[in-house]
Each structure stands twice: as C-alpha cells, then as structure tokens.
C-alpha positions as CSV (number, residue, x, y, z in Angstrom):
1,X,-24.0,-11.1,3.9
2,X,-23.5,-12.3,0.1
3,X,-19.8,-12.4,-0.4
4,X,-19.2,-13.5,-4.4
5,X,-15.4,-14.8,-5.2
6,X,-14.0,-15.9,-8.4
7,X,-10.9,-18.6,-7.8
8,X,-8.5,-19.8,-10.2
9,X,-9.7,-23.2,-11.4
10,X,-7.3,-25.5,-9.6
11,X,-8.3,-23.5,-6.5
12,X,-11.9,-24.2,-6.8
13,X,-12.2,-28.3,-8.0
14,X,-9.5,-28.5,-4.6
15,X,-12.1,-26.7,-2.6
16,X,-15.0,-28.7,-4.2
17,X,-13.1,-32.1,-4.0
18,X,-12.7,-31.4,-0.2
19,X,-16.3,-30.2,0.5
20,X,-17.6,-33.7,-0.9
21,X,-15.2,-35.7,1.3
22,X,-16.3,-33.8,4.3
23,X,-20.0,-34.0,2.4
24,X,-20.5,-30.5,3.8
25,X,-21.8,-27.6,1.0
26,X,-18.8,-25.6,-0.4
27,X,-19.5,-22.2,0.8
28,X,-20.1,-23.7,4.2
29,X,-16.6,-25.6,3.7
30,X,-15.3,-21.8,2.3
31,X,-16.5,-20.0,5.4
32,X,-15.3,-22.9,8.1
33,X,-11.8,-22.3,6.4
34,X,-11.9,-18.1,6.1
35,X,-13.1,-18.2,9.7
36,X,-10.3,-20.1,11.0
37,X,-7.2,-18.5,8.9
38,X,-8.8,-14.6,10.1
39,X,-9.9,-15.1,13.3
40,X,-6.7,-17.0,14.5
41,X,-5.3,-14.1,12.5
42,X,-6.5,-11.7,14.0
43,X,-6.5,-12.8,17.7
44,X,-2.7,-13.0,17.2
45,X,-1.9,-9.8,15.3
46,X,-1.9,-6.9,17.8
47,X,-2.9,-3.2,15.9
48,X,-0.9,-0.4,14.3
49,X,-2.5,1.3,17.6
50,X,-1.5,-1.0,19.7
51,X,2.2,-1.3,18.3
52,X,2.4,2.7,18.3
53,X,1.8,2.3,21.9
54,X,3.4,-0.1,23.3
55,X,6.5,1.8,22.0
56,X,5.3,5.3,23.4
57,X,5.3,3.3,26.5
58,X,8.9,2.1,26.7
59,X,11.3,4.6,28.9
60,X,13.9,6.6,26.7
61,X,16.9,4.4,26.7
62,X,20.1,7.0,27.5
63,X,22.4,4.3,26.2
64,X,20.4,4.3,22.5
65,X,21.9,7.5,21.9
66,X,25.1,8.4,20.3
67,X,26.8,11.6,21.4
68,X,27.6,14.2,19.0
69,X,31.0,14.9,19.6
70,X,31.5,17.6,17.4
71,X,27.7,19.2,17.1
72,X,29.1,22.5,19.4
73,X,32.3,22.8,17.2
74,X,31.6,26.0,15.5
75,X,35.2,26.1,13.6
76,X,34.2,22.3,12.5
77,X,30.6,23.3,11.3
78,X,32.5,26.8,9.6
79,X,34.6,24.9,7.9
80,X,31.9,21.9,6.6
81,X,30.4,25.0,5.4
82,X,33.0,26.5,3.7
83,X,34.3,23.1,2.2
84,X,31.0,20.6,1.2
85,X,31.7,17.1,0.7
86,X,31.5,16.4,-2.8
87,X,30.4,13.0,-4.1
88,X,32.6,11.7,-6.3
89,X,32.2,8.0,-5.1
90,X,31.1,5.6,-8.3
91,X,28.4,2.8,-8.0
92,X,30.8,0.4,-7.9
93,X,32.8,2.1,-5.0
94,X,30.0,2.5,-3.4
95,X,28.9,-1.0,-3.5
96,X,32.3,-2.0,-2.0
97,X,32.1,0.8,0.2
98,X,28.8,0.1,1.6
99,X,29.0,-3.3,3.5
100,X,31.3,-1.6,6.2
101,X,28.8,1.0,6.6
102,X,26.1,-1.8,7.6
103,X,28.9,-3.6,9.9
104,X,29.4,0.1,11.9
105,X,25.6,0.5,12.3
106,X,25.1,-2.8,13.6
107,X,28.1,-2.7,15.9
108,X,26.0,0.7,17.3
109,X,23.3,-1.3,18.0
C-alpha cells in the first residue's frame, strides 16, 4: 500500500537527517518507526470490547451502593413536590460551594 504524508518541515529534514545516519531510505526509516510506536501500541491497549467486558464481568459490589433513605417516604416526596427547590445559588456561590461537593463524593468512594 502507497501511504502519501505531508510533515511540517522541521519534522521531515529530522527524519531525513536520521535516515542518512542510519543510511537506510526514508520511507523505510518512516515505516521501521510507525511499526514500532503502533504495534507496541496496540499490543498494550486492550479494546472498547474488551474494556466493556471485563466490567460486565466484575460481581455487583453491595457495598458500591448507597441506600436511599428516604426514596419510600411518600410525605417527603409530597412535600418535594409541593415545594421545588429553587436555584437561587450565584456562580460565585457555587464555586465556593462546590469543592465540598467533590470532598463528599470522594469520601463515598
């Protein structure tokens, strides 16, 4: 196969500079370096199938899950209903708000 690639300048007098020290062609020199990045690469890199998976594999985990402690309480839910949180909250309180958020969900795990 006839791969053509257009490299920035500097790119290509280092790639010709090296091929003459080695005194090897340049698109031999281009292949010999393209074959080793992507074939290590890809020998390392497992696939979005094989990530997908190796999580459907893992057991459930009982203690990953929080427990809704007030999902069943229809007066709570009635009330939510009844009385929407608003957001009032600015940027800036949000910004100062925010950082605790992040230390509460790491705490969880």
């Amino acid at each position: 196969m006839t791969l053509t690639i257009t490299l920035p300048e500097p790119l290509n007098e280092l790639l010709e500079r090296k091929a003459t020290r080695l005194q090897i062609p340049i698109d031999e020199l281009a292949t010999k370096l393209l074959s080793d990045v992507l074939l290590d690469e890809a020998e390392d890199e497992p696939t979005l199938e094989e990530i997908v998976a190796g999580i459907q594999a893992q057991p459930p985990n009982p203690e990953s899950f929080q427990r809704a402690e007030r999902a069943h309480d229809l007066a709570y839910i009635d009330w939510l209903l009844a009385n929407p949180p608003t957001d009032t909250m600015t940027m800036e309180e949000w910004e100062q708000f925010w950082p605790e958020i992040e230390q509460k969900i790491e705490a969880m795990g």
